[in-house]
N, C-alpha and C positions, 0 to 999 in steps of 0.2 A: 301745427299752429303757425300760422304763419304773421309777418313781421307787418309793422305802419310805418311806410317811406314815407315822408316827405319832402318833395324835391320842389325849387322855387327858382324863378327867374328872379335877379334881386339887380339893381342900380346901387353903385358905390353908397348913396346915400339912404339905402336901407328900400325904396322905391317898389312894389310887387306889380302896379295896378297896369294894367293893358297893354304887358308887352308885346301880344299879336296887335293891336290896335284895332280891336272887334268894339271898344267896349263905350268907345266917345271921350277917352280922356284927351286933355290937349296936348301929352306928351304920347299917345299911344302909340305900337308898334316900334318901340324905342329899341326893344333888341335884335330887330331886323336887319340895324345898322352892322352888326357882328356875326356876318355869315360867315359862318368856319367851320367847315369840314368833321373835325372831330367832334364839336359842340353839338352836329346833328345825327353824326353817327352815336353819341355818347347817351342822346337823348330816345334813337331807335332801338339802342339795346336796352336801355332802360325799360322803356316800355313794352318790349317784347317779352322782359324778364317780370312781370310781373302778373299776375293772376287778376286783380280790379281795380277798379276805381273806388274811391271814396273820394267824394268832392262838395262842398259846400252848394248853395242856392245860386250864386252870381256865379263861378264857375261852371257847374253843371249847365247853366241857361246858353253860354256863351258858347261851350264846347256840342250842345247838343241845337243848336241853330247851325254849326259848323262843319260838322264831323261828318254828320248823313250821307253827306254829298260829296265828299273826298273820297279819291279814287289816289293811289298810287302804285307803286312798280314795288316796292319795300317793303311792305305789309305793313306800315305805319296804320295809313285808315281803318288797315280789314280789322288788327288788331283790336284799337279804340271801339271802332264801331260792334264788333262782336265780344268785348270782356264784361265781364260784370259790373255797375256800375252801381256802388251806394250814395244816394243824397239826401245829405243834413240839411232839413228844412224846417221850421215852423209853418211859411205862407203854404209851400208849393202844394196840392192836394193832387196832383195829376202827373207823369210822367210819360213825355213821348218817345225819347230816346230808347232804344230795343235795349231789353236785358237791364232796365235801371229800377231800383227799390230802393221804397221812401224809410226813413229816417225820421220820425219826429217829436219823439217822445223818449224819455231815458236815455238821450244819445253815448253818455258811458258805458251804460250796462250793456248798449246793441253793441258799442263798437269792441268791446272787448268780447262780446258773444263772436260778433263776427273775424276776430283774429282766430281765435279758438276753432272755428269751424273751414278756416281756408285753409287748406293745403300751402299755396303759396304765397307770395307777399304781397301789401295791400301800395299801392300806390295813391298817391293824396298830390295833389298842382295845386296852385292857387289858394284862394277858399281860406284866407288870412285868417279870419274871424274861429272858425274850422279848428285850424292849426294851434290857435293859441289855446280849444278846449282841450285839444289832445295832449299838447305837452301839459297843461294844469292838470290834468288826469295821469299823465304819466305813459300813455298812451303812444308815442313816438319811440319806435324802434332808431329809426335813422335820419337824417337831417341831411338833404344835400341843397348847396343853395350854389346857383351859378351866378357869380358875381360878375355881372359886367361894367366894362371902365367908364363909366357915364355917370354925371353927376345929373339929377333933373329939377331937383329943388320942393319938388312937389308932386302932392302921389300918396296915395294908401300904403302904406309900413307895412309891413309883414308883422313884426312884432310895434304891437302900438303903445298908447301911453298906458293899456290895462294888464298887458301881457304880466303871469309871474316870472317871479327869478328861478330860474332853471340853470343847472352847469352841464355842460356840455363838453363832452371830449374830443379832439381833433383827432380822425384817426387815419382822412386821406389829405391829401390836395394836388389840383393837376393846375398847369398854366395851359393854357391854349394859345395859339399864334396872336387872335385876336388881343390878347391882351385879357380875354374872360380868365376868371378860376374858379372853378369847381372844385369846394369844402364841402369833404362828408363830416359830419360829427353823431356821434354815438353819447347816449345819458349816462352822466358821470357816474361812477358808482356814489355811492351814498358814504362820506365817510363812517 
């Protein structure tokens, strides 16, 4: 059985939306500014360590206009572009990215079918909207969120004004030179 990561680029001020700067926000590509060595090696094993994607509609679209076509020395691309990829859709009826299956109905019941039936761990980026059903469901194994030292003022939240109250346990944290931190947190026990 394997576990639902999700891992988020996040601004001091709660911020998720266009940190590659793919997406047309006026703050996009914001985490570009904090190129740090460990923050990309931390982000290669990540993604080597995990088995698929699960990814929302606007992520999915963004990563598979981009991904195709990367090429790197790392196995960064070969990785993404060859895992398995689940997307949470209502609109989307068609998928062109290799190796991706739709999602659009009963999204609980699939995503819990599909931890059940992965060997390995499911990784989840972006895809806010996503993120907020998983943890209302209960659905999040892990939470890692890299905080970077930027304030932007403006920008899609991660967690928005609809999000439940969930506790969360602290159970890493790293500083990086840039001044980023990466917080894992795990779901509290239940008193």
């Amino acid at each position: 059985m394997g576990k639902i990561v999700v891992s988020e680029f996040l601004s001091l001020d709660g911020v998720m939306e266009d940190p590659g700067g793919a997406e047309g926000f006026k703050h996009g590509g914001w985490s570009f500014r904090f190129r740090d060595p460990d923050g990309m090696s931390f982000k290669l094993e990540e993604t080597l360590d995990h088995e698929a994607l699960l990814l929302g509609r606007v992520t999915y679209e963004g990563f598979a206009a981009a991904w195709p076509s990367m090429t790197d020395e790392v196995g960064f691309a070969e990785k993404m572009n060859s895992m398995p990829k689940f997307v949470v859709s209502g609109t989307l009826t068609e998928l062109a990215w290799n190796n991706s299956k739709l999602i659009s109905q009963n999204v609980a019941a699939e995503i819990r079918a599909l931890k059940d039936a992965t060997a390995g761990d499911i990784l989840v980026a972006g895809s806010a909207t996503l993120v907020q059903t998983l943890i209302a469901h209960g659905l999040v194994d892990e939470l890692r969120l890299m905080v970077f030292p930027i304030i932007l003022g403006a920008g899609k939240r991660l967690f928005g004004e609809h999000a439940e109250p969930s506790i969360f346990e602290l159970i890493e944290s790293r500083t990086l030179l840039s001044g980023t931190v990466i917080l894992t947190y795990r779901p509290a026990p239940v008193p």
